[in-house]
Legacy VTK file of the C-alpha trace (Angstrom):
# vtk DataFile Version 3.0
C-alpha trace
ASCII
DATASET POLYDATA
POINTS 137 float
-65.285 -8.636 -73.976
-67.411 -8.170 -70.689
-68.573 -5.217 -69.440
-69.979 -4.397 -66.321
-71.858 -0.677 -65.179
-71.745 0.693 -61.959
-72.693 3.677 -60.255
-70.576 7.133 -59.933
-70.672 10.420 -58.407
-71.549 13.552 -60.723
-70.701 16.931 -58.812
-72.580 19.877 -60.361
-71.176 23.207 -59.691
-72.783 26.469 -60.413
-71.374 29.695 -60.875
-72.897 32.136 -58.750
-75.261 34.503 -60.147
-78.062 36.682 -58.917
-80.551 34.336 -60.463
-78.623 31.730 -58.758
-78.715 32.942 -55.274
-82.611 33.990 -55.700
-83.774 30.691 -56.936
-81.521 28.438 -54.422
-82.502 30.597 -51.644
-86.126 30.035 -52.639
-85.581 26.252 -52.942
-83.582 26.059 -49.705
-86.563 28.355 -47.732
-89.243 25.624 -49.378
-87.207 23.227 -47.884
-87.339 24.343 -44.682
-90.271 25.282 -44.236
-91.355 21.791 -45.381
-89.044 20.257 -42.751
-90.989 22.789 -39.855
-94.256 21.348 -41.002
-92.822 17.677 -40.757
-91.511 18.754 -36.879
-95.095 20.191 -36.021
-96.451 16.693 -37.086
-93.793 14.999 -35.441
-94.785 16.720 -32.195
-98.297 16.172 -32.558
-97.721 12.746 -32.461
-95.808 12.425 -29.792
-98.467 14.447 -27.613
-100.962 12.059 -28.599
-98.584 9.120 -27.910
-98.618 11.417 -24.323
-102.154 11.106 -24.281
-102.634 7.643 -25.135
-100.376 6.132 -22.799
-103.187 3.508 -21.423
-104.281 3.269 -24.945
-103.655 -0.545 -25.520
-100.368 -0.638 -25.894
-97.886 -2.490 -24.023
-94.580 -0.371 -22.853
-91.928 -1.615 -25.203
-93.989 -0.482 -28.284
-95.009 3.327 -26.275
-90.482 3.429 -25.704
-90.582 2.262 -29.216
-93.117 4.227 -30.367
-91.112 7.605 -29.007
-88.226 6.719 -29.620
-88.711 6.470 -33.244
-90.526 9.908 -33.078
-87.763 11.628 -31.294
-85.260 10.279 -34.136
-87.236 11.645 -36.615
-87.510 15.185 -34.883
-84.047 15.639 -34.282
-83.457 14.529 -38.331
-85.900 17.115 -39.603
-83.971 19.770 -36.488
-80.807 18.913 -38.250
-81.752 19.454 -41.641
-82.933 22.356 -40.847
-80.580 23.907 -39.132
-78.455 22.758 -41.874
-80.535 24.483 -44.188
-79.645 27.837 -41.991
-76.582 27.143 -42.624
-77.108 27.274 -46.609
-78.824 30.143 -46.168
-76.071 32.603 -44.401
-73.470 31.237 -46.764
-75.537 32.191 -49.902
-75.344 35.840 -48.706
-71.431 35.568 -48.728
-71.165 33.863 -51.831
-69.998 36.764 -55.196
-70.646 36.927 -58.330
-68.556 34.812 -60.370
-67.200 31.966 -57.977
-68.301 28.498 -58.075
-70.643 27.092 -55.686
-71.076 22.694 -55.661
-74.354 23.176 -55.863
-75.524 19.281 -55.861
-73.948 15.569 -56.260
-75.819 13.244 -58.922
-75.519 9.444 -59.253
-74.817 8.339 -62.654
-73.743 4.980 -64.279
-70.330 4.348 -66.479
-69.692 1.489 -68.105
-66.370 -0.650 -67.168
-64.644 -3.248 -69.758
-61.689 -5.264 -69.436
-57.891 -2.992 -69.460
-60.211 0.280 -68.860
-58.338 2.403 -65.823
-61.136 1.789 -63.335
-59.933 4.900 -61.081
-60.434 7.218 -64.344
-63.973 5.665 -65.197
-64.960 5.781 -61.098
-63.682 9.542 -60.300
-66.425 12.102 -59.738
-67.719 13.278 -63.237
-68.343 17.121 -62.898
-70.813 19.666 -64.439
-70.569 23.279 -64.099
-74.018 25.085 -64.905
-74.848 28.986 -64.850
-78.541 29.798 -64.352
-79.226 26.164 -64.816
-77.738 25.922 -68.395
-74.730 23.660 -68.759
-71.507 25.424 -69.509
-69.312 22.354 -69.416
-68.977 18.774 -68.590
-65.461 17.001 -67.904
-65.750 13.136 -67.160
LINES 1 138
137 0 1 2 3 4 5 6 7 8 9 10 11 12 13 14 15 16 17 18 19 20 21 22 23 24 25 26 27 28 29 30 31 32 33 34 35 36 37 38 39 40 41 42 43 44 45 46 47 48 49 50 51 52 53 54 55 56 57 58 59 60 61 62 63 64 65 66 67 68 69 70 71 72 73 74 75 76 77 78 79 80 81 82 83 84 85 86 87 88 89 90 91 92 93 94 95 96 97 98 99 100 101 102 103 104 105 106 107 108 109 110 111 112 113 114 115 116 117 118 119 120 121 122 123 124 125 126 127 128 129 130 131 132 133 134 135 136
């Protein structure tokens, strides 16, 4: 019989704790602050593109050039601010509710007669203070 594997979705959920909240807050503010430092390079580029405008390059690759830069920016803005986001809901969140913390990919194998909407929906994992309290494929 033939079998084939393909990828799924794995939603991990966590029940919110105070652990929880300290150590995805910390993660989240890592984050961030990771995505500020990419921006400050991001602009420091582009001021040198400023400055280098004669520089030996022709126009299409400067509009190129910025473009590209500018795209980047306004991706690291958005995660952040996203990110900001994360971080006002935590403080809302209480003790005891559930919280889709991340999606995973993950692999099931299909055969021949399986019920290839069962083996394709979202597996799910709920976890409290990063230990697995249950699994449901």
């Amino acid at each position: 019989m033939s079998t084939i594997t393909i990828p799924r979705k794995i939603i991990v959920k966590a029940i919110v704790t105070e652990g929880f909240k300290t150590g995805f807050k910390a993660q989240l503010e890592s984050l961030r602050k990771e995505m500020a430092d990419n921006v400050d390079k991001i602009k420091t580029e582009e001021s040198r593109l400023l400055l280098n405008v004669g520089g030996g390059f022709s126009q299409n690759e400067l509009t190129s050039a910025r473009s590209k830069l500018a795209h980047d920016r306004q991706q690291q803005e958005a995660g952040m601010k996203e990110i900001d986001e994360k971080l006002k809901e935590m403080e809302t969140l209480k003790e005891g509710s559930i919280y889709p913390y991340t999606q995973l990919d993950s692999f099931v194998d299909i055969q021949e007669g399986d019920n290839l909407f069962e083996k394709l929906s979202p597996g799910d994992i709920t976890i409290r203070d990063g230990i697995v309290i249950s699994i449901k494929e």
